[in-house]
C-alpha positions, -999 to 999 in steps of 0.1 A, spaced: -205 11 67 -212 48 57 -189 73 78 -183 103 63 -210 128 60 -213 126 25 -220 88 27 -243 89 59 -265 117 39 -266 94 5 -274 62 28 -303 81 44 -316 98 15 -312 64 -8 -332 47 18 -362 71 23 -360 80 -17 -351 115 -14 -334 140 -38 -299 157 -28 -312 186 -41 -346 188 -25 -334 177 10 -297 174 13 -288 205 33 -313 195 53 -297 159 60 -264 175 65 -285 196 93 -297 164 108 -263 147 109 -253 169 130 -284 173 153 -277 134 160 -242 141 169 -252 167 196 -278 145 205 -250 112 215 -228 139 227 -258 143 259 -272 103 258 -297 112 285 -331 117 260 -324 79 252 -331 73 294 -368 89 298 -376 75 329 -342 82 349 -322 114 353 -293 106 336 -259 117 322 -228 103 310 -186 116 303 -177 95 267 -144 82 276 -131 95 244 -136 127 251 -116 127 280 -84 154 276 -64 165 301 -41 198 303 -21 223 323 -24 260 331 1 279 349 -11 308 375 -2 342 380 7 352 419 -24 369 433 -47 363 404 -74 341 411 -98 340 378 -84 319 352 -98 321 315 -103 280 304 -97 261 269 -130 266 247 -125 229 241 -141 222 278 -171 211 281 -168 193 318 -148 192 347 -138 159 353 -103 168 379 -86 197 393 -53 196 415 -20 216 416 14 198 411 38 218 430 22 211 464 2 184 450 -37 187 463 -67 180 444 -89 207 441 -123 204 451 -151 226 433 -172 242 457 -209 251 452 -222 286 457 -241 280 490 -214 270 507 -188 295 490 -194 319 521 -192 295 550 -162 280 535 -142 305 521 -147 336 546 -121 359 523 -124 356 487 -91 377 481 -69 355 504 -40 339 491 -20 307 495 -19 272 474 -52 270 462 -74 242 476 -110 246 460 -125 268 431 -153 277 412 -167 278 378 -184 304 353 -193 304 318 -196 344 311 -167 350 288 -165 350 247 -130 359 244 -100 339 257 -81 374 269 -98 401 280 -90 435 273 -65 450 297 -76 487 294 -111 499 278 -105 501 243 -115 498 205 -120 465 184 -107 456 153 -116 425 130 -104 403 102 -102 372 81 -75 349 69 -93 348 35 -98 374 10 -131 358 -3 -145 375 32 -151 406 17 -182 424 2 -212 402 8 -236 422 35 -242 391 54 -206 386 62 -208 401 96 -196 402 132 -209 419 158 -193 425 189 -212 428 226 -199 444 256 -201 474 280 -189 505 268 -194 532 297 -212 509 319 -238 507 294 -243 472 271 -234 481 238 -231 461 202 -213 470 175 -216 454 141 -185 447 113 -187 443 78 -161 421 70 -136 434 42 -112 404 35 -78 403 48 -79 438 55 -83 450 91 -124 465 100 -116 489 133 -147 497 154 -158 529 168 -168 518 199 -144 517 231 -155 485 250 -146 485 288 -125 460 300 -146 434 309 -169 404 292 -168 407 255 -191 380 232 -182 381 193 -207 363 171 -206 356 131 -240 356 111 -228 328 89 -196 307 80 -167 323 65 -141 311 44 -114 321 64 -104 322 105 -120 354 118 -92 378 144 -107 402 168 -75 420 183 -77 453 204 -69 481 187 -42 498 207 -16 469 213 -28 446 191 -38 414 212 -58 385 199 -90 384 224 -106 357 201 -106 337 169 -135 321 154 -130 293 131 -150 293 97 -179 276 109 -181 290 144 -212 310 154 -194 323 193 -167 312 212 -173 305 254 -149 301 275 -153 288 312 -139 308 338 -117 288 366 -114 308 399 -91 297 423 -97 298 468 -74 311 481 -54 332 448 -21 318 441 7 335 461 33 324 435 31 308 402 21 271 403 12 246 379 -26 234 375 -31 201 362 -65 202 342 -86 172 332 -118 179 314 -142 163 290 -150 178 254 -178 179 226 -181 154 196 -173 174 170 -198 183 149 -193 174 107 -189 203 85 -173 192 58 -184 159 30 -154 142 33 -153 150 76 -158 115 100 -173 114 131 -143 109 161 -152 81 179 -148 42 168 -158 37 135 -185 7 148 -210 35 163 -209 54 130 -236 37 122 -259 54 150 -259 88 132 -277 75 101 -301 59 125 -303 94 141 -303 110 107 -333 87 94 -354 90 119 -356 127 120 -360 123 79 -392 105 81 -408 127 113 -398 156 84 -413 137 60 -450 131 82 -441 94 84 -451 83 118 -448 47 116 -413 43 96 -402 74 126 -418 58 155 -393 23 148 -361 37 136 -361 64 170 -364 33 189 -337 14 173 -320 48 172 -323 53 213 -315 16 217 -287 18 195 -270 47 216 -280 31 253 -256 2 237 -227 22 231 -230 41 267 -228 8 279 -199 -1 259 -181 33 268 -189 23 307 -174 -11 305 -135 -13 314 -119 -44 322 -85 -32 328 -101 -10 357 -97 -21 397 -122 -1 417 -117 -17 449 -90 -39 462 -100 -71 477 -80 -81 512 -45 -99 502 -51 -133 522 -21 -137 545 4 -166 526 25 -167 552 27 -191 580 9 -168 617 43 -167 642 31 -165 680 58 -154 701 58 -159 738 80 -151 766 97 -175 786 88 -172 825 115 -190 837 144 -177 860 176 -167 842 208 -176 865 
């Protein structure tokens, strides 16, 4: 059964008679299409509104907070919420949707042991600067150097006003910017993979606000804010769901068990022939493809080992009635 990317694209381009050469970046582009696609099963349920957590994606983590700071900057690895509670005054936390965030929680700055929160997804560094300040890049590779289109641009506010600024990567030697960005949301993008891990540090003290890996376009991170803030450091217990990774690399495997591998060159061929104007071979392998991954949702849902409910104990042991005796004591 092909599982690496390298044998998923020669399965699918041996079976619809295509040329590595003509079309094989193009399958590589489809592989991973597919894997977003399985990553969000609900196309493969038309008719009904629906979503599903893989079990294997499920991580879990912990996060420590800061006495009277309420926003909390999350993992880029989370996709999904899936539980929230402290564990020094143990509590779940319950997330709290925005039309009822006033009626519930009448002061936003109050603090205590948090009880609920809220989330946001407006952040593309994991620290934020601390004063307004310049940016400065780099790469882990010295191959990163003097090609035009190795660039990274960097968004933010600088004076109020939203401003980009754009870096022409030099290696393994450090690209300052000219622009001071305030201290708020900064997003750093790449126009196209790099060799090496890609730095952006502030200029003045030097602190990593993000890396990018070499074949990441922009980091997000989910923000986590806390009702009522922290009064004193506690500890947040985190568990989330993740993304399928996607496959870069020829000799990279997709993560989950190796008996659904065989759904991505499904995936893969079907997009192949709608490429390739061949309605009739697309039109049967999308359907075995959705039918394919409504089998392994159901196979992710099934777990034996799990109790739901408890059913009533029946009583084993004999019913005592006790009565009290009526009669006169002398």
């Amino acid at each position: 059964m092909p599982s690496s990317r390298k044998e998923i694209r020669d399965s699918v381009l041996n079976s619809t008679r295509q040329s590595n050469t003509q079309i094989g970046s193009l399958v590589n582009e489809f592989i991973n299409i597919t894997i977003n696609q399985i990553n969000d099963p609900g196309w493969a349920y038309p008719r009904k509104n629906f979503t599903h957590n893989w079990n294997f994606l499920r991580q879990k983590t912990t996060f420590d907070t800061v006495s009277g700071t309420g926003d909390y900057v999350i993992a880029r690895e989370v996709d999904r919420i899936a539980l929230v509670r402290q564990t020094t005054s143990p509590i779940k936390l319950v997330q709290i949707p925005d039309e009822k965030f006033f009626n519930l929680v009448p002061d936003p700055t109050a603090t205590g042991n948090p009880r609920l929160y809220r989330l946001w997804e407006n952040d593309g560094v994991a620290t934020r600067l601390a004063t307004a300040d310049t940016i400065d890049v780099v790469s882990s590779a010295a191959g990163d150097a003097g090609d035009s289109t190795l660039s990274v641009t960097v968004e933010g506010y600088s004076g109020g006003i939203w401003t980009k600024e754009t870096y022409a990567l030099n290696g393994t030697t450090k690209v300052s910017g000219s622009t001071t960005f305030d201290a708020r949301e900064i997003y750093v993008s790449k126009q196209k993979d790099t060799t090496g891990t890609i730095t952006v540090t502030e200029n003045s003290g030097s602190t990593t606000l993000v890396t990018l890996g070499p074949d990441e376009r922009m980091a997000r991170f989910k923000i986590m804010t806390l009702y009522p803030e922290p009064a004193s450091a506690i500890t947040i217990y985190l568990e989330y769901y993740t993304t399928i990774p996607t496959l870069e690399n020829d000799s990279d495997v997709p993560i989950f068990n190796q008996k659904w591998h065989y759904i991505i060159r499904l995936g893969a061929l079907s997009k192949v022939y709608q490429y390739l104007n061949k309605e009739t071979e697309f039109a049967a392998m999308q359907n075995m493809y959705a039918s394919s991954v409504r089998a392994m949702v159901e196979a992710d849902k099934t777990n034996p080992d799990l109790v739901k409910r408890m059913a009533p104990r029946r009583n084993i042991f004999p019913v005592v009635h006790l009565r009290r005796d009526e009669s006169a004591i002398a």
